[in-house]
C-alpha positions in Angstrom: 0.0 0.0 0.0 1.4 3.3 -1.2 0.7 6.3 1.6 1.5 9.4 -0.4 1.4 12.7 1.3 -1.8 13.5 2.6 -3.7 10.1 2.4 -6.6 9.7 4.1 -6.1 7.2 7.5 -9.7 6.1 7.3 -8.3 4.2 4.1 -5.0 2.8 5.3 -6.8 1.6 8.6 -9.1 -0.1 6.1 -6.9 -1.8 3.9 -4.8 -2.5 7.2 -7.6 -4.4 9.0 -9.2 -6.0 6.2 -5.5 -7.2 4.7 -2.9 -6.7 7.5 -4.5 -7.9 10.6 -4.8 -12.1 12.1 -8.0 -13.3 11.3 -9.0 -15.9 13.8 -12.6 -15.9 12.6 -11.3 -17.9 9.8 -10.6 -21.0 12.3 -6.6 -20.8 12.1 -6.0 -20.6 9.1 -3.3 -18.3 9.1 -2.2 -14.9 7.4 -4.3 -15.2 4.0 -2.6 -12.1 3.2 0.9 -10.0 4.1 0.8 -6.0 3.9 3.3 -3.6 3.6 3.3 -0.1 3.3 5.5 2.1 1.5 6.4 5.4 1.1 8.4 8.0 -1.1 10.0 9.8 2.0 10.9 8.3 5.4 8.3 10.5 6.8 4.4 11.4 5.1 2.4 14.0 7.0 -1.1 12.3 6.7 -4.3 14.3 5.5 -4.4 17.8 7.3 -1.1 16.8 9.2 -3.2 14.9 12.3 -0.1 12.6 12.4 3.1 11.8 10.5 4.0 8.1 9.2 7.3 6.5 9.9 8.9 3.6 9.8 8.1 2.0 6.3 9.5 0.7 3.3 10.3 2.7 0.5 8.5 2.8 -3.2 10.7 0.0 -4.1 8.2 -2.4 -2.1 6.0 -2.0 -4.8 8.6 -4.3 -7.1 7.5 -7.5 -5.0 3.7 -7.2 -4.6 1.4 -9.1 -6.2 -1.6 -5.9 -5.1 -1.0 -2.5 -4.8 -3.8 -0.5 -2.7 -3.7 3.4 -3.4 -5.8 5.1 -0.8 -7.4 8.6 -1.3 -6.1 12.3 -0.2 -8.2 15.1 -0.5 -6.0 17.3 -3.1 -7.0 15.4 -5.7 -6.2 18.1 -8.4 -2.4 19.0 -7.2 -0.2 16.1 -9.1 1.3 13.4 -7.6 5.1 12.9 -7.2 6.8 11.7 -10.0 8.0 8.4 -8.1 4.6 7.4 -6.9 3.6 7.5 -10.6 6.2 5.0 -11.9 5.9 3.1 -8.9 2.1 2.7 -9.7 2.6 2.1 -13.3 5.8 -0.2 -12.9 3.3 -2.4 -10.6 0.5 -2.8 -13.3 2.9 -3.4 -16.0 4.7 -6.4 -14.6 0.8 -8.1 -14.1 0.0 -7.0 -10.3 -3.6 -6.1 -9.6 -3.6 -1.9 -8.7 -6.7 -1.0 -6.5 -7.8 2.5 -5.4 -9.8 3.8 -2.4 -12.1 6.8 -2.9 -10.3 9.4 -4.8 -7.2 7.1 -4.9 -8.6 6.5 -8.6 -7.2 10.2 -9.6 -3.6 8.5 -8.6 -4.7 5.5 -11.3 -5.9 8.1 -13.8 -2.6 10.3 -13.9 -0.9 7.3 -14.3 -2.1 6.3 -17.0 -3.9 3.5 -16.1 -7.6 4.1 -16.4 -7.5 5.3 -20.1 -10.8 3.5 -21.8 -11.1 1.6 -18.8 -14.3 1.1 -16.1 -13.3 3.3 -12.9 -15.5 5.0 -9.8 -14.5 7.7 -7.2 -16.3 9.4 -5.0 -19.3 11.5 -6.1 -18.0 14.9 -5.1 -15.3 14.3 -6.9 -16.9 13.1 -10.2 -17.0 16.5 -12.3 -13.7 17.2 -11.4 -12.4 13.5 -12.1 -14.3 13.9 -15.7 -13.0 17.2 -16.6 -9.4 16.2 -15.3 -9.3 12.0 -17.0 -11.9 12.5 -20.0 -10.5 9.0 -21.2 -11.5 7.7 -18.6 -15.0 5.5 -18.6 -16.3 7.2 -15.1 -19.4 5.1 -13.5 -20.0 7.7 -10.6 -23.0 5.8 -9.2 -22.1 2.5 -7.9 -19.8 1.2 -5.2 -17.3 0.1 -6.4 -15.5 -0.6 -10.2 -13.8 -4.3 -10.1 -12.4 -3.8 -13.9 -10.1 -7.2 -14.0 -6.8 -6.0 -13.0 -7.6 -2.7 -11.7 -10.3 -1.9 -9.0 -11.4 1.2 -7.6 -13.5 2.0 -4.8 -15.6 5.1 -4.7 -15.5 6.5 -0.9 -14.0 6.0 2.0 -16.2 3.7 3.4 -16.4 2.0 0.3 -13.6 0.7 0.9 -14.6 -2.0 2.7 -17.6 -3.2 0.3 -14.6 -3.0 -2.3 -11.6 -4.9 0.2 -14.9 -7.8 1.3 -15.5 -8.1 -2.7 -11.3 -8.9 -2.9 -11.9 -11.0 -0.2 -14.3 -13.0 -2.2 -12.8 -13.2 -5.2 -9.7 -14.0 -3.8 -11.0 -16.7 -1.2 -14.5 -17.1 -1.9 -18.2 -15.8 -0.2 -17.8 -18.1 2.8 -14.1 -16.3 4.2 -15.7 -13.0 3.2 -18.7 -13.2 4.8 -16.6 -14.3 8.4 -14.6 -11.3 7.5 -17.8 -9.1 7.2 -19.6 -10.7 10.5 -16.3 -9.9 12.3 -16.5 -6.3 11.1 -20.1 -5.9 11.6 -20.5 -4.7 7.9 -22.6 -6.1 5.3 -20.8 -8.8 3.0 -22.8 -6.9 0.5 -24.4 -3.2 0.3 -27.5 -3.2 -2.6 -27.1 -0.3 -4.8 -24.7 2.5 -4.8 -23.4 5.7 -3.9 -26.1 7.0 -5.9 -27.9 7.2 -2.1 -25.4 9.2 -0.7 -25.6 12.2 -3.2 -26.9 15.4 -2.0 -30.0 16.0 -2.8 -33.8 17.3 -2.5 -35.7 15.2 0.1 -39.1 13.7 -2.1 -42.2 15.3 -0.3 -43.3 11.5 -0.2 -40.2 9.2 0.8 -40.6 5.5 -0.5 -41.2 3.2 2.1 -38.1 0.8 3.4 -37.5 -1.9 0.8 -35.9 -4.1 3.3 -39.1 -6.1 4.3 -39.6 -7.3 0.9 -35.7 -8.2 0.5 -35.6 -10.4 3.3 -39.3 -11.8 2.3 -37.7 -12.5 -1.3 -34.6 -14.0 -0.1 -36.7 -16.7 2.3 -38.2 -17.9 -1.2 -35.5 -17.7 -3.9 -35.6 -21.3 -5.1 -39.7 -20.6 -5.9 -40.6 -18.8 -9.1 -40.7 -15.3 -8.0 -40.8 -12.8 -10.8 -41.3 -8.6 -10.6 -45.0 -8.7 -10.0 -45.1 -11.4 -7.2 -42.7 -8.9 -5.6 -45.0 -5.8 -6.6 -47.9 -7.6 -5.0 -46.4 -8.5 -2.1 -45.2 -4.7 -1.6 -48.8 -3.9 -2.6 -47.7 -1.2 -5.1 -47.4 -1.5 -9.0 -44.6 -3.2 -11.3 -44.1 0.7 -12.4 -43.4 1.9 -8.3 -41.7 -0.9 -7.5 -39.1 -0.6 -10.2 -39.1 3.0 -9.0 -38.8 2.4 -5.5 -35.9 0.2 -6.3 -33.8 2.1 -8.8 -34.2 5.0 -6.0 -33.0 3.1 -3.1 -30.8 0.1 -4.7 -30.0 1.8 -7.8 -30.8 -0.9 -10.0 -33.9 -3.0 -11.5 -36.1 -5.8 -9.3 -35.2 -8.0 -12.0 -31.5 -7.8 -11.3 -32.0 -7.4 -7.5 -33.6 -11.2 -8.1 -31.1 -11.9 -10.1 -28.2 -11.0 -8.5 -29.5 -13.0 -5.3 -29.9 -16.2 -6.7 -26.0 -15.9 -8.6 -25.2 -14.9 -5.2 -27.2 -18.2 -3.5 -25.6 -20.1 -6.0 -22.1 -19.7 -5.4 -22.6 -20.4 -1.7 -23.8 -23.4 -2.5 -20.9 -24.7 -4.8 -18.9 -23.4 -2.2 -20.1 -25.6 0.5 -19.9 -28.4 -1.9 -22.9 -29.2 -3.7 -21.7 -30.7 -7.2 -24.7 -31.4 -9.1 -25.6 -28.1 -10.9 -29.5 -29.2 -11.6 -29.6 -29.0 -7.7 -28.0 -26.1 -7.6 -29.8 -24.2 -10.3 -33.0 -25.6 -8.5 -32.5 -24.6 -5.1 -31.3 -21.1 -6.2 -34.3 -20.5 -8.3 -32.0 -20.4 -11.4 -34.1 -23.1 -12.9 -31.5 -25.3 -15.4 -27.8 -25.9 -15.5 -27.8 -24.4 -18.7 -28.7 -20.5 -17.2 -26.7 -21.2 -14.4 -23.7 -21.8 -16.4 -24.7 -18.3 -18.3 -25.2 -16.1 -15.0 -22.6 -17.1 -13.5 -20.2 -16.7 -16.0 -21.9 -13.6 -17.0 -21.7 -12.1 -12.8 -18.2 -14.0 -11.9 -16.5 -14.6 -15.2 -16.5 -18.5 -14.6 -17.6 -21.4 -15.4 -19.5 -23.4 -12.4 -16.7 -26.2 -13.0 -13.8 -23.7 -12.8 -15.7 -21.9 -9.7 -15.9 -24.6 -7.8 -11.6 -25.6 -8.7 -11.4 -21.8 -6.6 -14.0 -21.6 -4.5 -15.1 -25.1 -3.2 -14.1 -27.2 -0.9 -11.1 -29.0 -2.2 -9.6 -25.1 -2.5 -9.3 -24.2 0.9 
């Protein structure tokens, strides 16, 4: 993890407790990870100079990792150093995966990185990152951007949706979601930052969706589809999808969707093999759209998920 001057600690505590710390929720076993942080200067004043860092490796630390975190700092329009540049470039050209916390994506845009790629920061941010990185392919309302090799998180406490969603790439949804219970975070946050924008209050605020999520999640091996969820909310297809895009940011349909992937790849996880029963009891229906949501939400196959994720893996 690189700590420029003026980096946000919120974001280096994260990536420190999420990556750095023991984990004995995992059941022993061991360091799944090893952090270090680096610096260009043997001492970086941290964001409005509430303390000064000491005590870590320099930028050449970057040669040996496999990830590189780039927190946020709040001057996100004065350049960075020269050597925090080439050591964030040098680390995504030799292969390494690069992610950015908050407005740690303006580092991965001056760099060169993000050109015609899929990036987030924070939504303050977001005109200036567009009139700065034009190249870049800016989705300002979600979470987080997990764009292969480079991932970028949009704020601070973003951060952790973005580290838990490493977490389960890396190790799968049952390590993550220990990690998650031990931080008392959600594994997984609907929607985006979308809800977090400044803006008018509606004269008539939508009622919570959460009732109707955890009704729907109780029954997703049965056929639900949009309207059995619009009349169980006792409101129209049309509100519903309104209600949702407002407080999720996204469709019902996906919502559903994204749920039974989600169901899914717990259940190859804890080792069911026979993908009819696991497209049943996820309310997938065949093995056929199994195989194409999964591949289309993960990038896998079911066969090579479970080689990562299942059983035999850990």
């Amino acid at each position: 993890m690189i700590v420029d001057e003026g980096t946000n600690p919120f974001e280096v505590g994260v990536a420190t407790e999420l990556f750095g710390l023991p984990r004995p929720e995992l059941g022993g076993q061991g360091a799944l990870y090893e952090v270090t942080l680096c610096a260009p200067g043997s001492g970086v004043r941290m964001n409005h100079g509430f303390f000064t860092l000491t005590g870590v490796s320099g930028l050449e630390a970057v040669d040996e990792a496999d990830t590189l975190v780039v927190p946020g700092r709040p001057d996100n329009v004065v350049p960075r150093g020269a050597d925090v540049l080439d050591a964030i470039r040098r680390t995504h050209a030799r292969g390494a995966r690069v992610i950015s916390f908050c407005t740690g994506s303006f580092a991965l845009a001056e760099a060169g990185l993000l050109d015609g790629r899929r990036a987030t920061t924070h939504w303050m941010w977001a005109d200036a990152f567009r009139e700065l990185h034009p190249e870049v392919l800016l989705e300002p309302d979600v979470l987080f951007v997990d764009d292969g090799d480079l991932l970028t998180a949009a704020g601070s406490a973003a951060a952790l949706d973005l580290g838990l969603h490493v977490w389960r790439r890396d190790h799968g949804a049952e390590l993550a979601n220990a990690v998650s219970r031990r931080l008392v975070f959600a594994a997984h946050r609907d929607g985006g930052q979308r809800q977090f924008v400044e803006r008018p209050v509606p004269d008539v605020p939508d009622e919570s969706l959460g009732p109707l999520l955890a009704w729907a999640q109780e029954r997703l091996a049965e056929p639900l589809t949009v309207a059995d969820l619009a009349t169980r909310a006792a409101v129209s297809p049309a509100t519903l999808h309104r209600r949702f895009r407002a407080q999720l940011g996204t469709t019902p349909l996906a919502w559903l969707t994204g749920e039974r992937v989600a169901l899914a790849c717990r259940l190859i996880e804890r080792g069911e093999e026979r993908l009819d029963a696991v497209a049943a009891r996820s309310g997938l229906g065949t093995a056929a759209n199994l195989r194409a949501r999964l591949r289309r939400e993960t990038g896998l196959s079911p066969s090579a998920y479970r080689r990562r994720f299942g059983p035999a893996a850990r």
